[in-house]
N, C-alpha and C positions, 0 to 999 in steps of 0.2 A: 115910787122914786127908785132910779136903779143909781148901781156901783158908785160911776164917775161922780155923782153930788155929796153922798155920801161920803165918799173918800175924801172930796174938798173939804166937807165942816169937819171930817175928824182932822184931816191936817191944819185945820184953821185953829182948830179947839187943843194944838197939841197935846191927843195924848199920845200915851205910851205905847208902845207895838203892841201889849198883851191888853191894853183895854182899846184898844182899835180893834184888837183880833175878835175881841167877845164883845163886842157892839155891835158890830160888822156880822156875825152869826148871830148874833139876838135876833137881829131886822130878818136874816135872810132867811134861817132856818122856817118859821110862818110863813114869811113872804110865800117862798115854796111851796111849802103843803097846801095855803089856799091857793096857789094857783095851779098847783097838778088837782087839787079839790074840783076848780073850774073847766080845766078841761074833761074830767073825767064827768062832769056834770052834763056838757054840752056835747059827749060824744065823740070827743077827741081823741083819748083816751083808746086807743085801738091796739092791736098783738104787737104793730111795726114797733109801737114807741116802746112798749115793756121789752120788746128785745133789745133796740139800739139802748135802753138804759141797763139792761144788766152786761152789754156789751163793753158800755162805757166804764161801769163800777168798779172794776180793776184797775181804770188807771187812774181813775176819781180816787180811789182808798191811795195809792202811791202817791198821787198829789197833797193829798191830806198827810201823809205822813213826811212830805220835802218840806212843805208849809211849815211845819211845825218844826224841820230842826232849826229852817231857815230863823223863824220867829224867835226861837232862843239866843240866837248868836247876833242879831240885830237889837240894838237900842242906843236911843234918843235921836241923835242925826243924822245916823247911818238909814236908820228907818224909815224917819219923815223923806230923804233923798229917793230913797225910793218909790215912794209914794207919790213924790212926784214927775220923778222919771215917767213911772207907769201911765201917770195923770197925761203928761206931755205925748205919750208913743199913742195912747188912746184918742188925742185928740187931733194927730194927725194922721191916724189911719181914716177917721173919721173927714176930714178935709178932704184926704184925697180920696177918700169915695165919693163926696159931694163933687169934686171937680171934675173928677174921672166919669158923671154920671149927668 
């Protein structure tokens, strides 16, 4: 299961930003590792991707540290609005790929 479904049941199941946020890492953190587990199994796993990922780990770590101020200074409605901003911008980038294609 990716992002978009999961973001739906946790907005449906209102909760809170800080148990959204560590729900939401519970799933993905594994999710991850078995699946860098599987490509590393099948060969995928080559020099290119360990460089573009320690490339990316910089702005990954900065991302991780906006998240987190962002996630303090949002709660209850302000939150769930966003969630489904995000929901709505995702599913129309996703339309107009389909359209566009």
């Amino acid at each position: 299961m990716n992002g978009p479904p999961l973001a739906i049941y946790g907005a449906m199941r209102r909760w809170s930003a800080q148990h959204f946020r560590a729900t939401l890492q519970g799933y993905f953190l594994p999710a991850s590792i078995i699946g860098m587990a599987g490509y590393w199994l099948a060969g995928l796993w080559v020099p290119a991707v360990t460089r573009y990922y320690l490339m990316a780990l910089p702005l990954t770590l900065a991302a991780i540290l906006l998240g987190r101020t962002i996630n303090r200074r949002l709660h209850g409605y302000a939150f769930l609005k966003y969630v489904h901003v995000g929901l709505v911008l995702i599913g129309a980038v996703l339309l107009f790929q389909a359209i566009r294609s």
